[in-house]
C-alpha positions as CSV (number, residue, x, y, z in Angstrom):
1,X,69.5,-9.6,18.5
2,X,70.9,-7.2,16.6
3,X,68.0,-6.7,14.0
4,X,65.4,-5.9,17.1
5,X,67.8,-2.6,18.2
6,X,67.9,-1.8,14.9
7,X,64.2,-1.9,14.9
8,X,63.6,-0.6,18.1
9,X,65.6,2.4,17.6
10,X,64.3,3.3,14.0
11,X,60.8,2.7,15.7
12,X,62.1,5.5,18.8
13,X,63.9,7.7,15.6
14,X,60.6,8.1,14.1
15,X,58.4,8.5,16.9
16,X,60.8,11.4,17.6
17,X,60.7,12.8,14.3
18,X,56.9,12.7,14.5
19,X,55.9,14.4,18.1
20,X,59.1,16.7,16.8
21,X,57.0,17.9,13.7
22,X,54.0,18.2,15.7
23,X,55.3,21.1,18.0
24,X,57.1,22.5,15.6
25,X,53.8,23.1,12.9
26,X,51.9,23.8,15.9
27,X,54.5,26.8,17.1
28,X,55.7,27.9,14.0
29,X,53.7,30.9,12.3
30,X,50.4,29.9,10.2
31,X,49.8,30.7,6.3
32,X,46.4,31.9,5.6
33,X,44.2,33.8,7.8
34,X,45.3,34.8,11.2
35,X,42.6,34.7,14.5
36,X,40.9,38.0,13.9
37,X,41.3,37.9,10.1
38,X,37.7,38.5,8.1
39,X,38.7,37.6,5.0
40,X,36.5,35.0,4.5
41,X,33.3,36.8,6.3
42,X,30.6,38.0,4.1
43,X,30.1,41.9,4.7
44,X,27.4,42.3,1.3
45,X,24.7,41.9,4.0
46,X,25.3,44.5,6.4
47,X,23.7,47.9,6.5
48,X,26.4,50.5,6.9
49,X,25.3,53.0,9.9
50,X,23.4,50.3,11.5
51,X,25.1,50.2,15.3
52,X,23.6,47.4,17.6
């Protein structure tokens, strides 16, 4: 009887942990390229003085 709390509440302990992680990577600030970042766009293409 003992054993399955032990296991149950390891099981809850890292099922915790887990969703925990997961809001905190998806809240905390991102390393790379932000949303309007054009690093990684090609610009050797484009005409300068060409407005659309």
């Amino acid at each position: 009887m003992i054993l399955q709390t032990v296991i149950i509440v390891l099981l809850f302990a890292a099922a915790v942990f887990y969703v925990g992680r997961m809001i905190y990577r998806s809240m905390s600030a991102k390393k790379g390229c932000g949303s309007d970042c054009k690093c990684g766009v090609d610009f050797s293409n484009i005409e300068p003085g060409k407005n659309r």
